[in-house]
C-alpha positions in Angstrom: -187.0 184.0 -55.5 -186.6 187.8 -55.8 -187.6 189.9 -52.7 -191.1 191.5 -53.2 -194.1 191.9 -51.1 -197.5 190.9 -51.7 -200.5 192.6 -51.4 -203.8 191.1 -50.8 -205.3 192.7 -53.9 -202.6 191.5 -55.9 -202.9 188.5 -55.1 -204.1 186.9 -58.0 -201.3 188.8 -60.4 -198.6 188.1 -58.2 -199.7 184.1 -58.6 -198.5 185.2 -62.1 -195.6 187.4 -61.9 -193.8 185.4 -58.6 -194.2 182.1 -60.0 -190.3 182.1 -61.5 -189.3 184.3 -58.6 -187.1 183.5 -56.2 -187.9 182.4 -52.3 -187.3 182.9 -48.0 -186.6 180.9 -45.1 -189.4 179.2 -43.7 -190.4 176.7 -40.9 -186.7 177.2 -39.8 -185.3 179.5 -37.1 -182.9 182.4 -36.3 -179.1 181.4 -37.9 -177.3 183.7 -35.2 -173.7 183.2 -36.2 -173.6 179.6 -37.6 -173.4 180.2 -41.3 -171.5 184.0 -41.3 -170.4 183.4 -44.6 -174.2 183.6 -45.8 -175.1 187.8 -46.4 -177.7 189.9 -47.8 -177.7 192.0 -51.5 -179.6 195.1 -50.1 -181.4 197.1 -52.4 -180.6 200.7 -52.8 -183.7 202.0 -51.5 -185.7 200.5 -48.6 -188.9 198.5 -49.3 -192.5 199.9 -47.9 -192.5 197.6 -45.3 -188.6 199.4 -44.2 -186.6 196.4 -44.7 -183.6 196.1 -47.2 -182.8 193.1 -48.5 -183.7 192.0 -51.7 -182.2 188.7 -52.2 -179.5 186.4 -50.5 -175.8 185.0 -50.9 -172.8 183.0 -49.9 -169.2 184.1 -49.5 -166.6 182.2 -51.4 -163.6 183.4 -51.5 -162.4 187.0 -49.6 -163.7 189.2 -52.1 -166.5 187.1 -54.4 -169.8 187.0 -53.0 -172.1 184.5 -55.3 -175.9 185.0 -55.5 -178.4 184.6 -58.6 -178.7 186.4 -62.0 -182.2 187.5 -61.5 -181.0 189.4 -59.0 -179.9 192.5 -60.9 -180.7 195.6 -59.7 -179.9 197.5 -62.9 -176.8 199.2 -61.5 -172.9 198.3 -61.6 -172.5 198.5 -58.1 -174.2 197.1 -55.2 -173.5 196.7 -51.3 -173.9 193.3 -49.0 -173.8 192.5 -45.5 -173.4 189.7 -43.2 -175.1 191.0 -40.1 -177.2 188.3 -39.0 -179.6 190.9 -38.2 -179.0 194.1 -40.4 -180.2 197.4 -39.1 -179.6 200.1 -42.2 -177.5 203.5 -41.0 -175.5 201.0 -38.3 -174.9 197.9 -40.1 -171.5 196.6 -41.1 -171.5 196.6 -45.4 -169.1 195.8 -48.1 -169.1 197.1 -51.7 -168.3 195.7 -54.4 -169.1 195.1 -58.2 -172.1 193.1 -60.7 -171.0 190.3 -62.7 -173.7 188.4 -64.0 -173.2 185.2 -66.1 -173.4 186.3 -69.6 -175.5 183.4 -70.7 -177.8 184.2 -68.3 -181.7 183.4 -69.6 -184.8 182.2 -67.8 -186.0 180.9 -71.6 -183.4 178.2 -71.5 -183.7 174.5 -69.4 -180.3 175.7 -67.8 -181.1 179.5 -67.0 -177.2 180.0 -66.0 -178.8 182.3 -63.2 -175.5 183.0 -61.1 -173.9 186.2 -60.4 -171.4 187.3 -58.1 -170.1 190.5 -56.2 -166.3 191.1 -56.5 -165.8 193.0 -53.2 -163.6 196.1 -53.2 -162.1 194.9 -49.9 -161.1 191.5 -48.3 -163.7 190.2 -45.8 -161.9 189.2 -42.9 -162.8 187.2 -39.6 -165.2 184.9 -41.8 -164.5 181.6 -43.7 -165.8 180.9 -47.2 -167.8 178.4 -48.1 -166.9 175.5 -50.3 -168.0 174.6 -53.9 -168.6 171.1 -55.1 -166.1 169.4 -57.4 -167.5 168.6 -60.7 -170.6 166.4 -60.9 -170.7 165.8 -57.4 -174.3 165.8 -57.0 -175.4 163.8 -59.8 -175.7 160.9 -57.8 -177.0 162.0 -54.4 -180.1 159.9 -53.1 -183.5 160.9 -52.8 -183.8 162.2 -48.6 -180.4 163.9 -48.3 -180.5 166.8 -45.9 -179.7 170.4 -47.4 -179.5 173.5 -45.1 -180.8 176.4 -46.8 -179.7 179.8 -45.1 -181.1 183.2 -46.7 -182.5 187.0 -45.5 -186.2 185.9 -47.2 -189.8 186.4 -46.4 -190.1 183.6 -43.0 -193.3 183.9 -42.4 -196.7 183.9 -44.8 -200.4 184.8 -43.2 -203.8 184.8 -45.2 -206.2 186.7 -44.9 -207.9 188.0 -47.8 -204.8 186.9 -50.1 -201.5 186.3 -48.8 -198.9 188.9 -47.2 -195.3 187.8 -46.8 -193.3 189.1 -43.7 -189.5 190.4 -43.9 -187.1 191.3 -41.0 -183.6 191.7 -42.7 -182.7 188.6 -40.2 -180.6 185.6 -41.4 -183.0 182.2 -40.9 -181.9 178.3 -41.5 -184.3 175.6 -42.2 -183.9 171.9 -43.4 -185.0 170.0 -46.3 -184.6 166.6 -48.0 -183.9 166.1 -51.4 -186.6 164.9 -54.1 -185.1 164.7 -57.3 -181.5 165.7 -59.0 -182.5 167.0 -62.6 -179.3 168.2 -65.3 -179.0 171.8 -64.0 -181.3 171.8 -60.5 -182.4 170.0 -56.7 -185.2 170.3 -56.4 -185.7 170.0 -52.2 -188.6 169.5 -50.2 -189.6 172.1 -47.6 -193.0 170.4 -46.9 -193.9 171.6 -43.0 -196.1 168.4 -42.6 -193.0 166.6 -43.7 -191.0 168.5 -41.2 -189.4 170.2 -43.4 -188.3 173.8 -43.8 -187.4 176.0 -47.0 -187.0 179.1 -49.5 -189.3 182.0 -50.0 -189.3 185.3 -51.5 -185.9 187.0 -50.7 -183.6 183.9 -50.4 -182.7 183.8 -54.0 -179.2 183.4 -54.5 -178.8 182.0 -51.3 -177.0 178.7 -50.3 -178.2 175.3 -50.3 -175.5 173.5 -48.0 -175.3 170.0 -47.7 -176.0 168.3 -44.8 -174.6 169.9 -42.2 -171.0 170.9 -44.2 -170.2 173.9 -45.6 -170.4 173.0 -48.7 -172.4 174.9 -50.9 -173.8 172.8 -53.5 -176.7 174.9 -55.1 -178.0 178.2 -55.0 -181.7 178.9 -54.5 -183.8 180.2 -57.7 -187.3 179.6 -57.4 -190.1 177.3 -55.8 -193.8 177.0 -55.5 -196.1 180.3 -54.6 -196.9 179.6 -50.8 -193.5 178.8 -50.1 -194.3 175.6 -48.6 -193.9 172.7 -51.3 -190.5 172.3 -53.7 -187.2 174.5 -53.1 -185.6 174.7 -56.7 -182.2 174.8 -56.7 -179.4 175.2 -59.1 -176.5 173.0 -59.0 -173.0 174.3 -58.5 -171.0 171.5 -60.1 -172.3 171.1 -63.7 -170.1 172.5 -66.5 -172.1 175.6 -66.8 -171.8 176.5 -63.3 -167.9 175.8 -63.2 -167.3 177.8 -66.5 -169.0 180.9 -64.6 -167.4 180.2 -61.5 -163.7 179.6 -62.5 -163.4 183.0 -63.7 -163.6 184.6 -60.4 -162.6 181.3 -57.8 -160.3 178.2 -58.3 -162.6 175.0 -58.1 -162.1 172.2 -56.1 
């Protein structure tokens, strides 16, 4: 889901406008340095709330960072970061430049939302992730673990509507599979479940499975709260690879 923050007032709009949004890490914890390949699109100008992030992604090769269509900020060139904790002014950031996939459409069953940053400069010191080989997932079962990393929203509060809270930190949470549909995952991040998840900020970001570093689907959208279904989209269907192969070579 795309970064935004919701007011109390707007409460009942934003039920309408965030639905197909993209989501933040919740019920998880502090990443610290375990996933450094995971960074941060910031936005060009700070937020309200003085945070910067507007959605999340994963290194995968030196110089292609991969994070979601919906993502666009209008502009040709954008910066990332892969401070675990990114303080603007004194954080460490790499340019680079906007290639969406051309397909891209959220009025299609396969939105082809993926987009990547081709970084001016090599990123040293940190390992890429890995992508899937083709049609990899198709037959996971339902209750396998995913480890979904991102810069989102990790915390909601109500009070007279709900207010999401950002901190420009990298979190991790857990969540089990439900269903594998054509293009998606969708992944539980039920708390009473014990579960963890996506919320507003982590779209783009990687869904790893299990505890690999492989990065089999990118995070898109999920329920309102933040607190039921993480929707993912798969990184191994043809649409994915056709995207991905002009910029990385595929397993």
């Amino acid at each position: 889901m795309i970064r935004k923050t919701v007011a109390a007032a707007a409460a009942a709009i934003a039920v309408l406008t965030l639905a197909s949004a993209a989501l933040a890490i919740t019920y998880g914890e502090p990443d610290g340095n375990r996933h450094r390949n995971v960074g941060a699109l910031l936005a060009p100008v700070p937020y309200s709330d003085g945070t910067w992030a507007t959605c999340s992604g994963t290194l995968i090769s030196a110089r292609v960072f991969l994070t979601a269509a919906h993502c666009d900020q209008g502009v040709s060139r954008v910066a990332v970061t892969f401070d675990s904790v990114y303080t603007a002014g004194t954080g460490t950031t790499y340019w680079g430049t906007w290639h969406a996939d051309p397909s891209y459409s959220q009025a299609q069953s396969d939105p082809h939302d993926l987009a990547v940053v081709v970084l001016d400069n090599a990123v040293t010191g940190i390992a890429p992730a890995r992508l899937p080989g083709a049609g990899s997932l198709a037959g996971l079962a339902r209750g396998t673990s995913f480890t979904s990393v991102g810069y989102g929203a990790q915390s909601v509060t109500i009070e007279k509507g709900p207010t999401f809270h950002y901190a420009d930190v990298r979190y991790v949470a857990t969540g089990s599979l439900n269903a594998v549909n054509p293009a998606w995952l969708r992944i539980s991040m039920n708390p009473t479940l014990g579960d963890g998840g996506t919320c507003y900020g982590d779209s783009g970001g990687p869904n790893f499975l299990g505890d690999t570093d492989i990065l089999a689907a990118t995070t898109i959208t999920g329920d309102f709260m933040c607190r039921a279904t993480n929707v993912v989209y798969r990184l191994d269907t043809p649409a994915a690879r056709t995207f991905l192969a002009r910029f990385v070579t595929l397993p």
